[in-house]
N, CA, C and O atoms as a printed pandas DataFrame, in Angstrom:
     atom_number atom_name residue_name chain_id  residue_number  x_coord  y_coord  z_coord
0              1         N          UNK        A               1  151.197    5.442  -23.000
1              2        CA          UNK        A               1  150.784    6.343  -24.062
2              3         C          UNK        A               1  150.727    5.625  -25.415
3              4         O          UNK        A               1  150.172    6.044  -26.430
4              5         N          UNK        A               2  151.326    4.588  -25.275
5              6        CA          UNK        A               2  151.292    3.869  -26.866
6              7         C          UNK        A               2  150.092    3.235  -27.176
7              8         O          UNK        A               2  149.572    3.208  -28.291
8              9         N          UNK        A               3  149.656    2.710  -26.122
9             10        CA          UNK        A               3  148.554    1.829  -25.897
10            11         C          UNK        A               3  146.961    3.051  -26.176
11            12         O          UNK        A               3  146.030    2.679  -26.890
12            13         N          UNK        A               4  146.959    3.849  -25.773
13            14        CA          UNK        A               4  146.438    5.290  -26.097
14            15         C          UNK        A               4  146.652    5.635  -27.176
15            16         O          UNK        A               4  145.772    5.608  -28.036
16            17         N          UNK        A               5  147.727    5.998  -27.382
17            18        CA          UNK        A               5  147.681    6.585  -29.084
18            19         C          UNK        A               5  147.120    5.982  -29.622
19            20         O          UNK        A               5  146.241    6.584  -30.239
20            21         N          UNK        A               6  147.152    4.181  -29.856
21            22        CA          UNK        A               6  146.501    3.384  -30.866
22            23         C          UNK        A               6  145.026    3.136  -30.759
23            24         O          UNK        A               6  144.478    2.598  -31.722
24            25         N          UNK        A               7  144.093    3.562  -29.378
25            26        CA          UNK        A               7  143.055    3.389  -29.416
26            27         C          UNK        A               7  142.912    4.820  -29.963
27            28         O          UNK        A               7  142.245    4.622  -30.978
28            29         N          UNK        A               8  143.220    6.605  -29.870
29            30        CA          UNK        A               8  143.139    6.903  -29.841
30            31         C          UNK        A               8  142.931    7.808  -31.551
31            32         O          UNK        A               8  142.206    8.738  -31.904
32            33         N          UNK        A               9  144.192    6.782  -32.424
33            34        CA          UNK        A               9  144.303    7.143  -34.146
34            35         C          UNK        A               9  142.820    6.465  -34.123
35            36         O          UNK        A               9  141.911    7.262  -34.356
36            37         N          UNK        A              10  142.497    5.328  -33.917
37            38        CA          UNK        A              10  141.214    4.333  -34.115
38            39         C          UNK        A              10  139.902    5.498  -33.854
39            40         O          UNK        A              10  139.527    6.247  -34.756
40            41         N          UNK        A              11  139.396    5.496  -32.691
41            42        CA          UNK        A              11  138.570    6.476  -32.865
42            43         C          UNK        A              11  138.446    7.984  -33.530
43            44         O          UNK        A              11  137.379    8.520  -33.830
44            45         N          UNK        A              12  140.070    8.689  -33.734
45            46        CA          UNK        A              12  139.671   10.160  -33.924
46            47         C          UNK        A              12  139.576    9.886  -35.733
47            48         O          UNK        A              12  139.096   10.667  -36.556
48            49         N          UNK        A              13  140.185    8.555  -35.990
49            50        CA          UNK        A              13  139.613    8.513  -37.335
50            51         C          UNK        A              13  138.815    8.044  -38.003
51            52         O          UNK        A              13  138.902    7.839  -39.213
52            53         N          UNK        A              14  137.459    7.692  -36.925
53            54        CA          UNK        A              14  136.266    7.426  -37.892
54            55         C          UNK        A              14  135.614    8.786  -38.531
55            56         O          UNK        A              14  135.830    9.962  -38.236
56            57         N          UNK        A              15  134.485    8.049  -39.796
57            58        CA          UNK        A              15  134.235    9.170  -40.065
58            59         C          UNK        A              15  133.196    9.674  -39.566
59            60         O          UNK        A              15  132.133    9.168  -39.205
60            61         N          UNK        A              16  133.738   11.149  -39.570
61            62        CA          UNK        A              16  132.523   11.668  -38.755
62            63         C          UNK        A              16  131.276   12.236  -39.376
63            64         O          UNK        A              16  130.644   13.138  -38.826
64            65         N          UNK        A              17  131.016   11.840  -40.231
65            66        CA          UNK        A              17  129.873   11.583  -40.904
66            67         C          UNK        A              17  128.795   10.766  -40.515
67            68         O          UNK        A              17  127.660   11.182  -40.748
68            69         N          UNK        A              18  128.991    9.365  -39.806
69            70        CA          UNK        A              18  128.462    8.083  -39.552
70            71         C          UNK        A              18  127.908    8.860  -38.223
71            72         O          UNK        A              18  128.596    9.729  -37.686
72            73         N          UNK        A              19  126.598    8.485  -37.720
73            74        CA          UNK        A              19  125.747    9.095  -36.793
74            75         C          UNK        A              19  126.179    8.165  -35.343
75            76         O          UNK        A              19  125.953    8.832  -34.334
76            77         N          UNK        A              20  126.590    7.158  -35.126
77            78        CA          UNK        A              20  127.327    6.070  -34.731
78            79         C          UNK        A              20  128.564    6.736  -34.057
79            80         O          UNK        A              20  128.817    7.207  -32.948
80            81         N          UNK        A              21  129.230    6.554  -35.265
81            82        CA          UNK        A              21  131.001    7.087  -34.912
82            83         C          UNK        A              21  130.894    8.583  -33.795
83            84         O          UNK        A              21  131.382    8.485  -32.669
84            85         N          UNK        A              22  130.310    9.738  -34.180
85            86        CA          UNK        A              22  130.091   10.999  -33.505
86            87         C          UNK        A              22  130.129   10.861  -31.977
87            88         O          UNK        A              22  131.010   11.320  -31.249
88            89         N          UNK        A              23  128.677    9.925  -31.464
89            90        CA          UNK        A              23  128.697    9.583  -30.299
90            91         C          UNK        A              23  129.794    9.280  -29.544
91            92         O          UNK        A              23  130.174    9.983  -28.608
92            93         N          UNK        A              24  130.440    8.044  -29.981
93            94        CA          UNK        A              24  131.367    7.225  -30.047
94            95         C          UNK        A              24  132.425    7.985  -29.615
95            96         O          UNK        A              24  132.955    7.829  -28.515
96            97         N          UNK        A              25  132.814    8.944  -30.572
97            98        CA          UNK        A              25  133.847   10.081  -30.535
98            99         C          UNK        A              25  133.907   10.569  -28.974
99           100         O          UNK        A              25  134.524   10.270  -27.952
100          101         N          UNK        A              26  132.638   11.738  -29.500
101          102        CA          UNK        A              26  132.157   12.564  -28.038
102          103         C          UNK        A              26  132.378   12.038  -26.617
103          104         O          UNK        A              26  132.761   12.585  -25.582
104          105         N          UNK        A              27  131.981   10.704  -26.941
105          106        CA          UNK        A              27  132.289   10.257  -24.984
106          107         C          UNK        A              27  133.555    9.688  -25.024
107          108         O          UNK        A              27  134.136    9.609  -23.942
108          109         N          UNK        A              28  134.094    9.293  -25.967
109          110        CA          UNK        A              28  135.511    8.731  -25.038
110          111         C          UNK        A              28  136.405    9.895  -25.328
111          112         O          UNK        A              28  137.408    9.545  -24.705
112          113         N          UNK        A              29  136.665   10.918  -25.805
113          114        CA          UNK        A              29  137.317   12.021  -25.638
114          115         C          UNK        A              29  136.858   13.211  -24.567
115          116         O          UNK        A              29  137.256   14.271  -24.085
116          117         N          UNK        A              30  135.754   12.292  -24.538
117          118        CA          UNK        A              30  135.256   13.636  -22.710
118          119         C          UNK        A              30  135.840   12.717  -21.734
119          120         O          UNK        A              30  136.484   13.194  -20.799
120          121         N          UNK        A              31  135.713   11.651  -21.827
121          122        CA          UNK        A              31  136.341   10.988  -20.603
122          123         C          UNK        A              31  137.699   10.497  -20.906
123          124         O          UNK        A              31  137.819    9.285  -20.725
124          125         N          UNK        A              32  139.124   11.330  -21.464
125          126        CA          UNK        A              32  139.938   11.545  -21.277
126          127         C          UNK        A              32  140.431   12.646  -20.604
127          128         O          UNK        A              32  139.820   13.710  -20.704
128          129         N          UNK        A              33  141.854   12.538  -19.657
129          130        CA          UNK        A              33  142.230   13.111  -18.935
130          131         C          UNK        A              33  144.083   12.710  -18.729
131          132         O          UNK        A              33  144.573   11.626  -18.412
132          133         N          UNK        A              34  144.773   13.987  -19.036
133          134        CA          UNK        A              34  145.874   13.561  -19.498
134          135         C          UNK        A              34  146.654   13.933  -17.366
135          136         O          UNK        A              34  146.421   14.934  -16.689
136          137         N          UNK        A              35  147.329   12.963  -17.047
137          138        CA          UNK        A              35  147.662   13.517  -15.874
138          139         C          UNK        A              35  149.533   13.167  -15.922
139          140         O          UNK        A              35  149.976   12.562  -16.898
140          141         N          UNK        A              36  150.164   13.467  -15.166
141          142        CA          UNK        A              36  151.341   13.312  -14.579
142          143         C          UNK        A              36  151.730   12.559  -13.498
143          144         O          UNK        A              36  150.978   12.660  -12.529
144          145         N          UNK        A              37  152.709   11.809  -13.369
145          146        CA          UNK        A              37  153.271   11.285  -12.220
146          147         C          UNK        A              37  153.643   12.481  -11.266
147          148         O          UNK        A              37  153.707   13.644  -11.666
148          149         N          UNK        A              38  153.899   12.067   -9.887
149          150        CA          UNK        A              38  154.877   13.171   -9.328
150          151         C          UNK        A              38  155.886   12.645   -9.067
151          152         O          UNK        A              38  155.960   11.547   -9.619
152          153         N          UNK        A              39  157.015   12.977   -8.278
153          154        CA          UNK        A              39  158.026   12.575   -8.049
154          155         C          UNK        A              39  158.694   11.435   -7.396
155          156         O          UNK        A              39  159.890   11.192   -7.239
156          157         N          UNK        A              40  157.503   10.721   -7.014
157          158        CA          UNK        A              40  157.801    9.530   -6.305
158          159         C          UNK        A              40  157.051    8.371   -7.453
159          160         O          UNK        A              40  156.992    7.158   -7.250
160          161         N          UNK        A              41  156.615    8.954   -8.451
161          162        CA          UNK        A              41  156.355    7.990   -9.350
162          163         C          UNK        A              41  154.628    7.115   -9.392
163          164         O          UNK        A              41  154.094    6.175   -9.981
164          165         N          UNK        A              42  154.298    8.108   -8.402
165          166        CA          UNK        A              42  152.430    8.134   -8.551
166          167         C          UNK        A              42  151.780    9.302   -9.084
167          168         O          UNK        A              42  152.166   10.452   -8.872
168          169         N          UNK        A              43  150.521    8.896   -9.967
169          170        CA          UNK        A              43  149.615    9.718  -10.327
170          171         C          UNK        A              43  148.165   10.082   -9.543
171          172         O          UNK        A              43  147.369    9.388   -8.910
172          173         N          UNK        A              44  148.199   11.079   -9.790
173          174        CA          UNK        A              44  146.572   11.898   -9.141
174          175         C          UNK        A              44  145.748   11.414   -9.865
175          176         O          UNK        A              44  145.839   11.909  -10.989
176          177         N          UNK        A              45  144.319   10.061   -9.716
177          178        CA          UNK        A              45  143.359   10.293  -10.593
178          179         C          UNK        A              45  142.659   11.303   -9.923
179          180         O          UNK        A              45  142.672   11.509   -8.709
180          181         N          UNK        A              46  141.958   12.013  -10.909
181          182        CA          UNK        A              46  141.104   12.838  -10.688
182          183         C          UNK        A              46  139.722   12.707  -10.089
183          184         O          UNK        A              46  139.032   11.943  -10.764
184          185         N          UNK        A              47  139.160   13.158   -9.144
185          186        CA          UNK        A              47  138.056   12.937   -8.607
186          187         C          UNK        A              47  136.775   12.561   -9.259
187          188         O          UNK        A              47  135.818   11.990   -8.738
188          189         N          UNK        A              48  136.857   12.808   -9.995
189          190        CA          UNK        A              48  134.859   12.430  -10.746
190          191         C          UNK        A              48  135.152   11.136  -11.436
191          192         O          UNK        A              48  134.212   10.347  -11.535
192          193         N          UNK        A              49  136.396   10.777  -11.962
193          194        CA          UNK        A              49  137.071    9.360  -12.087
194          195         C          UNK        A              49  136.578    8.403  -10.840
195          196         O          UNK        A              49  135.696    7.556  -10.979
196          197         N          UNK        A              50  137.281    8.658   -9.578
197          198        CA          UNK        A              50  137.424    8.293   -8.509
198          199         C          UNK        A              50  135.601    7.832   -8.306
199          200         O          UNK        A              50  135.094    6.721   -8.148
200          201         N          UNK        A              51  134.922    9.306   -8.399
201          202        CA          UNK        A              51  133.733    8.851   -7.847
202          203         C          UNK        A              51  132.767    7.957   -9.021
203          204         O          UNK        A              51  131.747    7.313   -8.775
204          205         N          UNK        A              52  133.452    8.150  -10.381
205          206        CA          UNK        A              52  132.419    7.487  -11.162
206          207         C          UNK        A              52  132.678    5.550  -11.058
207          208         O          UNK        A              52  131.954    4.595  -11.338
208          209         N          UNK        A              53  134.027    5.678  -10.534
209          210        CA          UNK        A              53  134.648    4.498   -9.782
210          211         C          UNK        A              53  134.086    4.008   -8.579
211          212         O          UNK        A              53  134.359    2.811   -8.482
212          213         N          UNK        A              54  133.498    4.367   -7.735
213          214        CA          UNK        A              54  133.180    4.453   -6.581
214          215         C          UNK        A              54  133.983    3.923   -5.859
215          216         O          UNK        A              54  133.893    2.835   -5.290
216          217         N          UNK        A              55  135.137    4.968   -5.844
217          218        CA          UNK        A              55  136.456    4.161   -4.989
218          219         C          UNK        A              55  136.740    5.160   -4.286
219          220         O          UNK        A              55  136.707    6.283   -4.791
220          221         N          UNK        A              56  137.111    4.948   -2.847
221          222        CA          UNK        A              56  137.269    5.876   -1.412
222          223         C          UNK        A              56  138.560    5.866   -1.157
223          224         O          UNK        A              56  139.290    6.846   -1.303
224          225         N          UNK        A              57  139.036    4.392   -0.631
225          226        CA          UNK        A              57  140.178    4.310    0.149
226          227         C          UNK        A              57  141.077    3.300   -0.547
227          228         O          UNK        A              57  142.195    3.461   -1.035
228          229         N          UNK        A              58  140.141    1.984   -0.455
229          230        CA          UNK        A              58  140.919    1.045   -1.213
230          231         C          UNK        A              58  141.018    0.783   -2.235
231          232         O          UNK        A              58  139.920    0.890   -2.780
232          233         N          UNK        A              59  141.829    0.442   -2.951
233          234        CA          UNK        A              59  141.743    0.225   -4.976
234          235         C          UNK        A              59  142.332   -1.600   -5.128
235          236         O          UNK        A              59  143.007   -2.029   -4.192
236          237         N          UNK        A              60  142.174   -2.081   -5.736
237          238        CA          UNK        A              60  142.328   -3.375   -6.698
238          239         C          UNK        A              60  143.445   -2.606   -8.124
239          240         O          UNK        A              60  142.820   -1.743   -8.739
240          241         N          UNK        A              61  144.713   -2.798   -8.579
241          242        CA          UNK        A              61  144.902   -2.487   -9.582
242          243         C          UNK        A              61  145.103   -4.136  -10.650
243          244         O          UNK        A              61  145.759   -5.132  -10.345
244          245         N          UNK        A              62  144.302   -3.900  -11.872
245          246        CA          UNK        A              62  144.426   -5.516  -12.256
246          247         C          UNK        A              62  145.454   -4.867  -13.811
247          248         O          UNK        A              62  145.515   -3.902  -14.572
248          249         N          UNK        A              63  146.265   -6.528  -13.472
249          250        CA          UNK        A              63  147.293   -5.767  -15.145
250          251         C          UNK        A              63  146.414   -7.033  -16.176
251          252         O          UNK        A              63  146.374   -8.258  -16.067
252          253         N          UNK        A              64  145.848   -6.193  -17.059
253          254        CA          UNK        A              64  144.891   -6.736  -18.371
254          255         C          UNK        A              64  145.645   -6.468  -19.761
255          256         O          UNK        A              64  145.233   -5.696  -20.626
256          257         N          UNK        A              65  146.607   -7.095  -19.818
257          258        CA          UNK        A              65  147.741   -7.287  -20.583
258          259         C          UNK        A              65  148.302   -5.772  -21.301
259          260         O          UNK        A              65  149.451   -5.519  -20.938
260          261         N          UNK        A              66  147.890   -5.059  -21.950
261          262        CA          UNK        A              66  148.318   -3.663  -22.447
262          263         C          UNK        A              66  147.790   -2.625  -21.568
263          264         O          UNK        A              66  148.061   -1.461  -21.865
264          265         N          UNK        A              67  147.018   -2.878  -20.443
265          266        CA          UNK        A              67  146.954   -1.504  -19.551
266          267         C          UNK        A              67  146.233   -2.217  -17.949
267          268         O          UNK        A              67  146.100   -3.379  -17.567
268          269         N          UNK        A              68  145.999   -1.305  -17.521
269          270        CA          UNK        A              68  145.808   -1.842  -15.811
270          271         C          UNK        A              68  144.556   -1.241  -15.715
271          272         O          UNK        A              68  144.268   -0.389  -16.555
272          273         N          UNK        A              69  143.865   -1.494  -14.959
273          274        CA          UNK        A              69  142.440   -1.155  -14.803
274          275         C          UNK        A              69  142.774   -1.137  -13.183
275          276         O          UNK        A              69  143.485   -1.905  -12.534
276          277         N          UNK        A              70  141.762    0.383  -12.629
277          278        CA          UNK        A              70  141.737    0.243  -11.063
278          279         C          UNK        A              70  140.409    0.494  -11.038
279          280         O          UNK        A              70  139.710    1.099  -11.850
280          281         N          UNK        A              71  140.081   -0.145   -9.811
281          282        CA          UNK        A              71  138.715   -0.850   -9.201
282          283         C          UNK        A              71  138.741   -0.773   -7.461
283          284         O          UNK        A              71  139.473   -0.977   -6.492
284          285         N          UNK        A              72  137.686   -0.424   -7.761
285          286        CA          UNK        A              72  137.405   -0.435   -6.209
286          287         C          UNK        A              72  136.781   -2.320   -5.803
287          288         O          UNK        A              72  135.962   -2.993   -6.429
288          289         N          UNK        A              73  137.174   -2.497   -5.181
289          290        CA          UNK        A              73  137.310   -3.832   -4.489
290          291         C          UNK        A              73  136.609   -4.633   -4.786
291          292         O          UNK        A              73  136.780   -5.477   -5.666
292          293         N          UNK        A              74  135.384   -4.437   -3.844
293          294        CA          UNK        A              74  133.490   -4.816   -3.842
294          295         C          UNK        A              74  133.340   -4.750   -5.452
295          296         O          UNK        A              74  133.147   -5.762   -6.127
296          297         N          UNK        A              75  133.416   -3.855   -5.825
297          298        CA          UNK        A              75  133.106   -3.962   -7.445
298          299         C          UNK        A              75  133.466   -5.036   -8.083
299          300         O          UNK        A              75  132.800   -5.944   -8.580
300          301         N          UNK        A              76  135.134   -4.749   -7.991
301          302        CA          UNK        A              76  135.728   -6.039   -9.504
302          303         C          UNK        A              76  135.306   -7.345   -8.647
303          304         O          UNK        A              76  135.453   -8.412   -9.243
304          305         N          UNK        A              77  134.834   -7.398   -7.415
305          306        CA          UNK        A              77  134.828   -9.167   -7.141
306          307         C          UNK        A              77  133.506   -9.364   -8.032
307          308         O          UNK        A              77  133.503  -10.399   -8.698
308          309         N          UNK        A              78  132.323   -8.484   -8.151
309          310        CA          UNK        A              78  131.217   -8.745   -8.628
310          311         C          UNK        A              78  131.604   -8.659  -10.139
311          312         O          UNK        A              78  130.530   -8.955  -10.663
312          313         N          UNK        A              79  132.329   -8.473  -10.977
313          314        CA          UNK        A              79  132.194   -8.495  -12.037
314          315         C          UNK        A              79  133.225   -9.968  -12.645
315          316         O          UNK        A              79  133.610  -10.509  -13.682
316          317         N          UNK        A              80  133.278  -10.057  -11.464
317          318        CA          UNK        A              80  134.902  -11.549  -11.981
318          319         C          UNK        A              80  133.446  -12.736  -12.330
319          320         O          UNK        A              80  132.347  -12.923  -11.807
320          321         N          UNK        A              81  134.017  -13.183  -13.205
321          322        CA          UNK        A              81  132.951  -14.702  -13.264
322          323         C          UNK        A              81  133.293  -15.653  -12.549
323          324         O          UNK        A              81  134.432  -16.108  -12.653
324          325         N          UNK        A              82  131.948  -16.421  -11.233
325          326        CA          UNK        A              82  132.019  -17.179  -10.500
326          327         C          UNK        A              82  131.637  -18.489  -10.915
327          328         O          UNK        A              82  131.924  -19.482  -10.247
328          329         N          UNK        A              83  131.088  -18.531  -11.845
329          330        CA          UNK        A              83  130.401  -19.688  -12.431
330          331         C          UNK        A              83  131.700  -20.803  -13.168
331          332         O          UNK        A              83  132.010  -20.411  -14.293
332          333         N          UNK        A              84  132.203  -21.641  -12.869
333          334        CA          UNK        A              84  133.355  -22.089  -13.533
334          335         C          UNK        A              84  132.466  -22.983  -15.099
335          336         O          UNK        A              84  133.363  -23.132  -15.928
336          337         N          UNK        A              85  131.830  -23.252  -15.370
337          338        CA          UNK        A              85  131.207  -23.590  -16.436
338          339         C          UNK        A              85  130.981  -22.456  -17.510
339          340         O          UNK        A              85  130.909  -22.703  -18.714
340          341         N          UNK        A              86  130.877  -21.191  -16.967
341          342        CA          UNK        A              86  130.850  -20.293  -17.673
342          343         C          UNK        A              86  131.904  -19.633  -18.094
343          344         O          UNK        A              86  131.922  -18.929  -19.103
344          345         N          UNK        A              87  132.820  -19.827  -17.351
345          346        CA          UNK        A              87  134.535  -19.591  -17.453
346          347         C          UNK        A              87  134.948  -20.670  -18.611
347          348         O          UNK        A              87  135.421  -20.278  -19.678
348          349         N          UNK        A              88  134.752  -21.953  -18.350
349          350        CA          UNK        A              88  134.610  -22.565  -19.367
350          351         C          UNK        A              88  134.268  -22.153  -20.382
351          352         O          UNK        A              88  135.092  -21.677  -21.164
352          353         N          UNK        A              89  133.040  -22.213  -20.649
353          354        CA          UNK        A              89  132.546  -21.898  -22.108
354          355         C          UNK        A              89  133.027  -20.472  -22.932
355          356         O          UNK        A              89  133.253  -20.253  -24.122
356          357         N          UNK        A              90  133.051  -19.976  -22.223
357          358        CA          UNK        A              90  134.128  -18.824  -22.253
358          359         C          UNK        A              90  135.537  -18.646  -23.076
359          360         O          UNK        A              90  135.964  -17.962  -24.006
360          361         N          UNK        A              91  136.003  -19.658  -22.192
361          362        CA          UNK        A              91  137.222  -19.849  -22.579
362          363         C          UNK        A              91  137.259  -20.498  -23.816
363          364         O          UNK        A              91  138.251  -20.397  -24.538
364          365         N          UNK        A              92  136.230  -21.187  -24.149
365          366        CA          UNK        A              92  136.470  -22.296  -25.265
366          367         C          UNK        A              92  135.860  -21.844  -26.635
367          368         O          UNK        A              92  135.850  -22.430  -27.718
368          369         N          UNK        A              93  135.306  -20.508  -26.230
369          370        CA          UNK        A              93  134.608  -19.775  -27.579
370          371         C          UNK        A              93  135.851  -18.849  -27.839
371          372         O          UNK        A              93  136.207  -18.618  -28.994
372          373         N          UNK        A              94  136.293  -18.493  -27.108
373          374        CA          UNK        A              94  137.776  -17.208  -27.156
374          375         C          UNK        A              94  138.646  -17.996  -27.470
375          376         O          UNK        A              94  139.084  -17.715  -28.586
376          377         N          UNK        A              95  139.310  -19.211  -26.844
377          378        CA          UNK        A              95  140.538  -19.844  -26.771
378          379         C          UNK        A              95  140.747  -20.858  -27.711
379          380         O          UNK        A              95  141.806  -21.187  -28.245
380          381         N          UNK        A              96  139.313  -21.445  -27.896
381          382        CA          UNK        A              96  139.311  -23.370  -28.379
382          383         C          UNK        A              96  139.274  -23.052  -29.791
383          384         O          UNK        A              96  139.109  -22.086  -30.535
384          385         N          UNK        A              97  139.548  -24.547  -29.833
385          386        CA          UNK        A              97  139.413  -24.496  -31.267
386          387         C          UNK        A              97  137.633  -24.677  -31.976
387          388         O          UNK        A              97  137.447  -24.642  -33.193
């Protein structure tokens, strides 16, 4: 929730004046969804999550330093970069000096 709150002051306080910001607003507060653990310490995602995920059975959960992202399998392999030159360059525009 902390990690939330702070994206969450960020967007609800642009202004909403800016034709930009509105949009902006509108979809990531429709695609929030506040859920609960149950008692064994798992949560229900919600189905239209699930399917906008296209995840059935199996999930991938990846920890991306302040929150976890779940993925259906087939997916995150296609989005990982295979190209190690591009991982490179990558790295060296983010990381290098």
């Amino acid at each position: 929730m902390v990690e939330f709150n702070k994206v969450f002051s960020k967007i609800s306080g642009l202004n909403e004046f800016n034709k930009e910001a509105v949009p902006l607003q509108r979809s990531f507060f429709a695609g929030t969804t506040e859920v609960e653990m149950d008692n064994n310490g798992r949560i229900l995602i919600p189905k239209k999550y699930l399917a906008h995920a296209q995840i059935d059975k199996e999930v991938i959960l990846v920890g991306m330093g302040n929150k976890v992202e779940v993925w259906n399998p087939t997916l995150y392999e296609k989005h990982l970069i295979q190209d190690p030159s591009e991982l490179s360059e990558l790295a060296q525009k983010y990381l290098g000096e």
